[in-house]
Each structure stands twice: as structure tokens, then as C-alpha cells.
C-alpha positions as CSV (number, residue, x, y, z in Angstrom):
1,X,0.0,0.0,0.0
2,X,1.3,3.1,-1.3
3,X,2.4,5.8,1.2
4,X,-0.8,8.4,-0.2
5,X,-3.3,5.7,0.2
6,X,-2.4,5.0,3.9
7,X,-2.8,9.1,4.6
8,X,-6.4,8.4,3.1
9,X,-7.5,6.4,4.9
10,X,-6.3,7.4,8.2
11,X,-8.0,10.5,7.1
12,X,-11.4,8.7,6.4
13,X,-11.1,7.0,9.4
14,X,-10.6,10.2,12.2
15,X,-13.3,11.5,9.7
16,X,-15.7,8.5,11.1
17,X,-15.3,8.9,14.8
18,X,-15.2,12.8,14.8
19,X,-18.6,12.8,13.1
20,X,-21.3,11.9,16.0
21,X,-19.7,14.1,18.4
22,X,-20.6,16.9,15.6
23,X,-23.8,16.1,15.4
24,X,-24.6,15.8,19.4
25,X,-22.6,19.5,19.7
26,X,-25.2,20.6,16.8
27,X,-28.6,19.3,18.1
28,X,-27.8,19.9,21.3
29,X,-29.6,23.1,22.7
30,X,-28.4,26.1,23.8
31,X,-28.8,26.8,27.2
32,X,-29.9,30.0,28.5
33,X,-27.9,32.7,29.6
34,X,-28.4,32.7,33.6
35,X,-30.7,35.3,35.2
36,X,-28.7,37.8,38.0
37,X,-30.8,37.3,41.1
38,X,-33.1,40.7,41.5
39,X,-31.9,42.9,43.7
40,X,-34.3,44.0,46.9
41,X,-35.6,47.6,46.3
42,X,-33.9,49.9,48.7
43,X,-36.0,50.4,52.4
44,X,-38.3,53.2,52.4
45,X,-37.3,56.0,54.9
46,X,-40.7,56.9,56.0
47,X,-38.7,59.3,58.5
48,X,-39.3,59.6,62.3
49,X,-42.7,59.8,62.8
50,X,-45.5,59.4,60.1
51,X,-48.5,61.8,59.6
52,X,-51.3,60.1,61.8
53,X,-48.7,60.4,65.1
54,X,-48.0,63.7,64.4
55,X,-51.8,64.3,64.8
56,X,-51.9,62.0,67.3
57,X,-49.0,64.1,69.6
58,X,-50.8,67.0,68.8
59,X,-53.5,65.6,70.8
60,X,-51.8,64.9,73.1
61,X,-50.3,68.3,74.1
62,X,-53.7,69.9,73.7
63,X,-55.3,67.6,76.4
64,X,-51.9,68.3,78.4
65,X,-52.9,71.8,78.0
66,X,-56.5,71.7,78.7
67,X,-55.7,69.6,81.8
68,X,-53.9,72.3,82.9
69,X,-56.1,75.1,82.7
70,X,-58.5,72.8,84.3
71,X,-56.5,72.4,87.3
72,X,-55.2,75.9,88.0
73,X,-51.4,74.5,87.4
74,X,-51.5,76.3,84.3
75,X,-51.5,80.2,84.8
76,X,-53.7,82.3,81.9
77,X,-50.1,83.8,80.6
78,X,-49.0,80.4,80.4
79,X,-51.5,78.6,78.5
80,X,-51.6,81.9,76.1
81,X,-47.7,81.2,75.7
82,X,-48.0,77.6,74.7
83,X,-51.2,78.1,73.1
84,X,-49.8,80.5,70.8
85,X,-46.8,78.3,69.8
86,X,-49.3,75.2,69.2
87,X,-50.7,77.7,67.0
88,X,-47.5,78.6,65.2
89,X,-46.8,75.2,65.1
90,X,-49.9,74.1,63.3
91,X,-49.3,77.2,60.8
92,X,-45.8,76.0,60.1
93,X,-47.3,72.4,59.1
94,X,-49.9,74.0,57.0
95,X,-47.0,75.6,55.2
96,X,-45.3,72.6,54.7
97,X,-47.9,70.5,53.9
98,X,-48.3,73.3,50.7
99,X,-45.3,73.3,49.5
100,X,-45.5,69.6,49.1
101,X,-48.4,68.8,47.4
102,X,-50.2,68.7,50.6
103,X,-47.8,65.8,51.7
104,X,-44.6,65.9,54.9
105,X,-41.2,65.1,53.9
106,X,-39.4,63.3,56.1
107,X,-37.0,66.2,56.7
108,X,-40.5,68.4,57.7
109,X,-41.3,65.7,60.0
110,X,-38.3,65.4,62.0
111,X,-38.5,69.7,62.5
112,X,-42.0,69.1,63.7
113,X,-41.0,66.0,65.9
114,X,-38.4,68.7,67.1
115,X,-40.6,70.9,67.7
116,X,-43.5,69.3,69.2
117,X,-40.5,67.6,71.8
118,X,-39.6,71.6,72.7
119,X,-43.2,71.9,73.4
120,X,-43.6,69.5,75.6
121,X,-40.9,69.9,77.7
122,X,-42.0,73.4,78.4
123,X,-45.9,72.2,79.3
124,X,-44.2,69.7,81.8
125,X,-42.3,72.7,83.0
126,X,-45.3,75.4,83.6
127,X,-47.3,72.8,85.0
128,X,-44.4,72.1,88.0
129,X,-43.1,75.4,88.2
130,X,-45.6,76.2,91.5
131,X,-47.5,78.8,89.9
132,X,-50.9,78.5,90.0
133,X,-53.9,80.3,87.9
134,X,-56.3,81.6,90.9
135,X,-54.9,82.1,94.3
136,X,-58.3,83.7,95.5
137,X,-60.7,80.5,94.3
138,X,-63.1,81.3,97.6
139,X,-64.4,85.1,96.1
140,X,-66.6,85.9,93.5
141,X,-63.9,86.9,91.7
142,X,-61.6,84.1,91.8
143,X,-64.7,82.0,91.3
144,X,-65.6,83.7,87.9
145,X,-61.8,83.3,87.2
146,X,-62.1,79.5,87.8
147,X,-65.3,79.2,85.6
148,X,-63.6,80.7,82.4
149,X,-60.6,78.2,82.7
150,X,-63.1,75.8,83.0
151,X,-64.8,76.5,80.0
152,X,-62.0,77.6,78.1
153,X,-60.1,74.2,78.9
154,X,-63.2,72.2,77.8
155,X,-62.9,74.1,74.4
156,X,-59.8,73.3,74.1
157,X,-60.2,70.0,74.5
158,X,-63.1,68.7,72.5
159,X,-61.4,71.2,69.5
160,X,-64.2,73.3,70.2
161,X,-61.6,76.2,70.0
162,X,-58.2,76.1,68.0
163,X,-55.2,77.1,69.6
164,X,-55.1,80.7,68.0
165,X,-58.6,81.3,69.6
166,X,-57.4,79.7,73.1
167,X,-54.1,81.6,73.2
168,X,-56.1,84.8,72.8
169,X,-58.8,84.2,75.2
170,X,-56.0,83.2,77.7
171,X,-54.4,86.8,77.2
172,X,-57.5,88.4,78.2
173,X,-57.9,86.7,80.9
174,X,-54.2,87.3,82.2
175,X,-54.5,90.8,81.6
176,X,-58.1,90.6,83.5
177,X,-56.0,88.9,86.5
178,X,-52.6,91.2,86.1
179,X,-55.6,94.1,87.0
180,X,-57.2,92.8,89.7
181,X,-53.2,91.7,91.7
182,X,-52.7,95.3,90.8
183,X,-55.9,96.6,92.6
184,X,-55.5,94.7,95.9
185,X,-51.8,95.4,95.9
186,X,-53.3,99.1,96.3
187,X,-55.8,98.4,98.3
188,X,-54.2,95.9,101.1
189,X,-55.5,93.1,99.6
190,X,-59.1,93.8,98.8
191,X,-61.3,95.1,95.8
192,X,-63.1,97.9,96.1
193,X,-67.1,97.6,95.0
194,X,-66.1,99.7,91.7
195,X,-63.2,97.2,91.1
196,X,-65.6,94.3,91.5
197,X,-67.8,95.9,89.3
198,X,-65.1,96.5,86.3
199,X,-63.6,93.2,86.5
200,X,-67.3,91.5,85.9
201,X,-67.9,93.7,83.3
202,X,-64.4,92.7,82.2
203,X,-65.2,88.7,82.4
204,X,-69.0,89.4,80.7
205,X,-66.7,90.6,77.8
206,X,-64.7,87.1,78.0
207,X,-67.7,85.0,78.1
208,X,-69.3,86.4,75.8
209,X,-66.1,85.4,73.2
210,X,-65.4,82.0,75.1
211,X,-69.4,81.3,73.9
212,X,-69.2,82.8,70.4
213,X,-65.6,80.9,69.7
214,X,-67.0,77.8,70.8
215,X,-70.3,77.8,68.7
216,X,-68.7,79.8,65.8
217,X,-68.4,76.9,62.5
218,X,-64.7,76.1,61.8
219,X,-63.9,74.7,58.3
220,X,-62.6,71.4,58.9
221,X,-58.4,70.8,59.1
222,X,-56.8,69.8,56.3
């Protein structure tokens, strides 16, 4: 056998066994690339308090409040100080709520967790510092005193009147009670009959408001 037929068929013959591991590669199907694994969406940061507990602590304050007006530990200048700033404080959510499409950021509800944490702190404060709303309660005077807070702290806690309203009756009726220390100073301790006279008149005036704030329709909070 010549030397060209032997390359042949050594040729033909690798030929023959290379062939049906061809055809498996060929008809064999192709697997799929593999999937990466999906990748967990990143936490919300709903920040430090949502919107229903900031409502909530607002509620809570005001009944802190009204408690104190109630029970004398709160003096009229006081409640119209933390009354006002509950009123501020309300405002500056409005503002944010506005600027946001009527939503909180997280940012504006840490400020008002802030905020409402400053607040309380300083209602804890007035309501242990010793001084006390009506230090005559036994008179007609202190009694009439007494009713207002009363009424006034009632108001403020079934939302009959909004802080704004509150803080301002409050001032009223610390001015009414800055006159009538003034007065007995002056007069050894007592009221004369046309004192008595001007600081009913005086607390008329104040009623009259308490009872128009309270039954006066309030749009509804937003």
C-alpha cells in the first residue's frame, strides 16, 4: 500500500469517529444565559414619625394643656404662651404641607418632631413650676376666674376652640388677672365695690367670646 493511500485512509477514518460528536454539539440546545438574582428595592425611609402620630402628639399636648387650665397649674399667661406656639406650630405644618403637594417630607417631620419635643418639655415645666392660675378660688372673683378656665379648657379640649382662639382668650384673661393683683396690691388686699364691678364687666366681655368661639363653625383641618 502506497504511502498516499495510507494518509487516506487514516484520514477517512478520524473522519468517522469525529462525526457523532458533531452532530450531538449541533442538536444539542443552547442553554440560556443565567438570570442575576433581583436585587431587593432599597428600604423606604418613612422618616421619624408618620402623619397620623404627628396628629396624634398634637393631641396629646392639647389635652396636656387643657388639663392644665382645668386644674389651675397652668396660669392664663402660660397657657396663652403655649397656646400661641401650638398655634405657630400648626401654621408652620400648613406651610409645609403646601409646598409639598399637601404631603410631609421626612425632613419636615423630624423639624416638627423637634418641635412638638420643645413643646412638651416646656408644658411639663409650667405645669411644675408652682405657679398657680387663681390664688383667691373662695371670692366671686376668683370664682368667675375659675369658671372661664373651665370653659376655656373644655374648648380646648373637645377642639371646640383652635389654639389661635385659646391663646387669645388666655391673654384676656391674664390681663383681667394682672388688674385685679394690681388693685388689691393698692388696696391691702381687697377690691373695692367699683373694682368688682369693672372686672365683671371685664369677664362678661370674655364669656361672651369663650361662647361665640366655641359655637362659631370652623372649616374642617386639612
Amino acid at each position: 500500500m502506497t504511502e498516499r493511500m495510507k494518509t487516506i485512509l487514516m484520514g477517512a477514518t478520524l473522519m468517522a469517529l469525529l462525526l457523532p460528536a458533531v452532530a450531538q454539539n449541533s442538536t444539542a440546545p443552547s442553554q440560556p444565559p443565567t438570570a442575576a438574582p433581583p436585587t431587593s428595592p432599597a428600604p423606604s425611609n418613612p422618616g421619624p414619625e408618620n402623619w397620623k402620630q404627628i396628629q396624634q402628639r398634637k393631641y396629646d399636648q392639647k389635652d396636656r394643656i387643657a388639663n392644665g387650665v382645668s386644674d389651675g397649674q397652668l396660669t392664663a399667661g402660660e397657657a396663652a404662651t403655649l397656646e400661641k406656639k401650638e398655634s405657630q406650630l400648626n401654621q408652620e405644618e400648613r406651610d409645609m404641607k403646601a409646598e409639598d403637594n399637601g404631603h410631609l417630607t421626612s425632613t419636615d417631620r423630624s423639624v416638627l418632631q423637634q418641635q412638638q419635643n420643645q413643646l412638651s418639655n416646656q408644658i411639663y415645666k409650667d405645669n411644675h413650676n408652682g405657679a398657680t392660675q387663681n390664688p383667691n378660688p373662695n371670692n366671686k372673683v376668683g370664682q368667675r376666674a375659675e369658671n372661664q378656665q373651665d370653659r376655656i379648657a373644655q374648648g380646648i379640649n373637645d377642639g371646640q376652640l383652635k389654639s389661635g382662639q385659646a391663646a387669645h382668650l388666655e391673654n384676656e384673661e391674664a390681663g383681667i388677672n394682672r388688674e385685679v393683683q394690681k388693685d388689691r396690691q393698692a388696696n391691702g388686699g381687697y377690691l373695692t365695690k367699683q373694682q368688682k364691678a369693672q372686672v365683671n364687666r371685664q369677664q362678661n366681655h370674655v364669656s361672651n367670646q369663650i361662647y361665640k368661639d366655641k359655637h362659631t363653625r370652623k372649616p374642617a383641618a386639612k
